[in-house]
N, C-alpha and C positions, 0 to 999 in steps of 0.2 A: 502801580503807584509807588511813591518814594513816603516813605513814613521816619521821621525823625524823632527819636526820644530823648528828653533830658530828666536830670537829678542831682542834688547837690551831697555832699556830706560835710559836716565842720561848720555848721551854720552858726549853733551857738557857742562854741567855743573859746575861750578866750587865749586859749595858749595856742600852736599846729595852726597850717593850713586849712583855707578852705578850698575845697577839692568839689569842681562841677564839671560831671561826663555827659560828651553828648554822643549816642546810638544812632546813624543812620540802617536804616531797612529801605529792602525791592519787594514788590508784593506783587503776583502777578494776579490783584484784582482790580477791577477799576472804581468806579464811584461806591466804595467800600461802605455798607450799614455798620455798626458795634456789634453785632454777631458776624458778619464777616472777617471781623480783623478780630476777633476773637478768634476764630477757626482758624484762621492763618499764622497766628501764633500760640495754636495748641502744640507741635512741636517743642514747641522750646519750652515752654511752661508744664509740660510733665516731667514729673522726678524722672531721673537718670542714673542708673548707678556705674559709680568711677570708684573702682580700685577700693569696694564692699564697702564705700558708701554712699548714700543718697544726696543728690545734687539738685535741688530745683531752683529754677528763679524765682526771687520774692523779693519783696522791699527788704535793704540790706540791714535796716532796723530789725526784721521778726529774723531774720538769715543769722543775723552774728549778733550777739549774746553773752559778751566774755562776763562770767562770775568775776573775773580778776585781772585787772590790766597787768598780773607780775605773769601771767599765762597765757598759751593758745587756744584758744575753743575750739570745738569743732567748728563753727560757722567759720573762723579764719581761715581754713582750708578750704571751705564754700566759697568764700568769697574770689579766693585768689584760683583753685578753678577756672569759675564760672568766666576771668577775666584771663585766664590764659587760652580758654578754649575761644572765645571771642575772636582774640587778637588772632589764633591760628586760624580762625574760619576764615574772617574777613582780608586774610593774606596780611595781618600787619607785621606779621612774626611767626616764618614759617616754622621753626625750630628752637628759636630763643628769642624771650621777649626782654628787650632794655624797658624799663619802665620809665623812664623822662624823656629818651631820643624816641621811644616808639607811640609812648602815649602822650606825652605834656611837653613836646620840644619845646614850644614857646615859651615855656618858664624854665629853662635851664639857667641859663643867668641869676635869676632870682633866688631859683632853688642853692645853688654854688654859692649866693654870698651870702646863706643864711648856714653858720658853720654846721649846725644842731639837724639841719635836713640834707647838708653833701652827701650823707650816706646810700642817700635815694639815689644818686650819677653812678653808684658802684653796682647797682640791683639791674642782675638781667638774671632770667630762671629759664628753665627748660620745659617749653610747650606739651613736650610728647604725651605727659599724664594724660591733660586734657581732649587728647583726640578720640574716647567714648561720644562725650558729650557732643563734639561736632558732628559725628557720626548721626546721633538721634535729630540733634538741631534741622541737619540738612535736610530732612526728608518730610520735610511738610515749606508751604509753598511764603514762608515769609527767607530770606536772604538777609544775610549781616553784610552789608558795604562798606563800612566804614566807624573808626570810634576814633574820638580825639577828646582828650582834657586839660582843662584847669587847673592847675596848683599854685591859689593865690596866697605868699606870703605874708607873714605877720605885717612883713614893712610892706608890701604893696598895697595891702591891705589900709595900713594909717592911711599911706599918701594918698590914697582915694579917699576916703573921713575927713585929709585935711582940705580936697581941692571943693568939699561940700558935699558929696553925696551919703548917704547914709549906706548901712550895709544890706537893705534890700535893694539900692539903686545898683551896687556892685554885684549882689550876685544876678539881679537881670540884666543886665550888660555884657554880665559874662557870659553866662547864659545864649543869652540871641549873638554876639558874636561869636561861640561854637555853631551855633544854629548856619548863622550864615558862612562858615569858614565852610562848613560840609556843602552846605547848598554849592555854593561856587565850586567845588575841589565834583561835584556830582555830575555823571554826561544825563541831563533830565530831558525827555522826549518833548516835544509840541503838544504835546493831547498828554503828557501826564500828570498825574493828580498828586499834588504833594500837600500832602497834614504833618503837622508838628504838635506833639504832644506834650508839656510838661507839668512837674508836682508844683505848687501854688509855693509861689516866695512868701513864707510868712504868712503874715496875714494882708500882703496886697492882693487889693483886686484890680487895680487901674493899670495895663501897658500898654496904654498908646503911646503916650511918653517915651520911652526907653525903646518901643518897638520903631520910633520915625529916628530916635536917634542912629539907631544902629543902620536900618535901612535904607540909609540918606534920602531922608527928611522926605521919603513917600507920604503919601496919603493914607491912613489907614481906615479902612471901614470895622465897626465896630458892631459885633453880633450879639454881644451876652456881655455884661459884666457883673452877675449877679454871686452870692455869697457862697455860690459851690463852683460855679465856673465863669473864669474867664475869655472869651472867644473874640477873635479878630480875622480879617483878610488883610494878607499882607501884600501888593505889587511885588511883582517878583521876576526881572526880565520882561519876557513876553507876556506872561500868564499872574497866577497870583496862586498865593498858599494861606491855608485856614491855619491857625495857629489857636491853641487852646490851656490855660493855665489852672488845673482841674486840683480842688479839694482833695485829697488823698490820691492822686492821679497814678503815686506809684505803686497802686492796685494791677495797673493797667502794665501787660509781662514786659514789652520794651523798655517804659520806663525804669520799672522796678529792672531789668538789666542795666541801666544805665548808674541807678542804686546803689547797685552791687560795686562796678566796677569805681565808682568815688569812693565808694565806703573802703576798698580795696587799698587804692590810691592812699588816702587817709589813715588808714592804720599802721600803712607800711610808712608814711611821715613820722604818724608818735613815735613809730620803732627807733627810728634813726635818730627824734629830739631826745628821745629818754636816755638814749645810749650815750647820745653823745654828753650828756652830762653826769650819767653813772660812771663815766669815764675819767671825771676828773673830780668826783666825789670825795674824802678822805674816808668814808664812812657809806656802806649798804646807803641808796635811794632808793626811796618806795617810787615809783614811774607813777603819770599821771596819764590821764585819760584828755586833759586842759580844758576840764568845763569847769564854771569861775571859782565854786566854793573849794574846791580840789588843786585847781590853778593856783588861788592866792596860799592854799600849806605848800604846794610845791615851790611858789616864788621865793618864798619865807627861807625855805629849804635848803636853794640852790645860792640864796644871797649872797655869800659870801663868795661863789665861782662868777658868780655875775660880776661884782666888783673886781677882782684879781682879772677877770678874762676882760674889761672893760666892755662889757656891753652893754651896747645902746637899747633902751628899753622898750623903744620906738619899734624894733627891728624885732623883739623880743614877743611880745603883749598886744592884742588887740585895744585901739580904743575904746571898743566898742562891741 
């Protein structure tokens, strides 16, 4: 079966991107129970040790942890790991991973005209650390095929708030078109079983909606919309796929790898927005994290490089 995993990071945010990865998996089981695809990615979900320390996938919330946004955790080096060995497994980056060309092409334009995130077009790192962890990955019967993400800007972000959608209408959209960029980019058999699994937008429960949009405008059957899961059939070429939007879903290893690797995405953005305005500070900036109460002392902060560098606030600040 083909198994796809999603997860967002930067959800609440109001400063930084928001950053949603999608995981496809090969699973050589077929009509898979929830103990089978458990088994099948017990490989990947036991700790690992890389270079004396300890490596597991988990929801990239309990994973990274920073005491202090002026510092590294440990979990920052978990994170970015666990998304180097990813990229090396799945052949995205056999030796060196560019982090926009390899993971988020589609938003390079965007990422480039926001001055405070260009930093992210300069970031490629060296895979090799992580080749313990693919070592252990491989040897149990789930397969990494593929990962692609999201980096949606501040200003992308407005102009979807202003054309009407809210912001869990944007990250389900975004969302299912990763879902469907991999499905289409996947060689999927006649007889194979494709589930998609992801963590619950918010607090919605309804995507039929957003699931006919993307889909164009199939038909969707509806299995569960209840207050822990969401479940649907999707039409899908010849066949069709279950799709599920589950209450803490990134319990579940895939997705919480896909966790990991936004959360990854995501902190390597603040790095680049904090920088790029400690850069033209007169005076030491404390870096923000850009959740709101923290955002509006940093905005306060930086006011006066905002005004001299003429920035559009639009381009700057979530509405929402």
């Amino acid at each position: 079966m083909i198994l796809i995993a999603t997860d967002e990071a930067g959800y609440g945010p109001k400063l930084g991107p928001l950053v949603v990865s999608a995981s496809a998996w090969k699973l050589a089981v077929g009509e898979a129970s929830p103990g089978d695809l458990l088994e099948a990615f017990a490989a990947v979900a036991k700790p690992v040790t890389v270079s004396g320390g300890r490596i597991v996938v988990n929801d990239s919330k309990a994973v990274f942890q920073p005491r202090s946004v002026t510092k590294q955790s440990g979990g920052y080096g978990k994170l970015e790991c666990v998304t180097l060995g990813g990229a090396r497994w799945c052949g995205l980056a056999t030796e060196r991973l560019d982090l926009v060309d390899d993971l988020a092409a589609d938003d390079r334009d965007s990422i480039g005209a926001s001055p405070w995130l260009a930093g992210l077009l300069e970031q490629t790192i060296d895979t090799g650390s992580a080749s313990p962890l693919v070592t252990a990955w491989q040897s149990g019967p789930a397969q990494l095929a593929g990962m692609k993400t999201r980096v949606i800007t501040a200003a992308a972000f407005n102009r979807s708030c202003r054309g009407g959608a809210n912001k869990s209408d944007l990250l389900s959209q975004t969302t299912l078109e990763l879902v469907k960029s991999l499905l289409d980019e996947l060689a999927i058999a006649p007889d194979e079983q494709v589930a998609v699994f992801c963590d619950r937008h918010g607090g919605r429960r309804y995507y039929a909606g957003p699931l006919q949009t993307v889909f164009d405008g199939t038909l969707i059957r509806v299995s569960a919309e209840s207050k822990d899961e969401s479940r649907y059939a999707v039409p899908y070429r010849d066949g069709e796929f279950t799709i599920r939007f589950t209450v803490k879903g990134d319990s579940f290893t895939p997705v919480a790898f896909s966790s990991m690797v936004a959360k990854y995405l995501r902190e390597k953005a603040m790095e680049s927005f904090n920088a790029y305005f400690a850069c033209l500070a007169p005076q030491p900036l404390r870096p923000t994290a850009g959740y709101p109460v923290d955002a509006d002392r940093f905005l306060q902060d930086v006011d006066t490089i905002v005004r001299e560098q003429n920035i559009d606030l639009a381009t700057l600040v979530r509405s929402r």
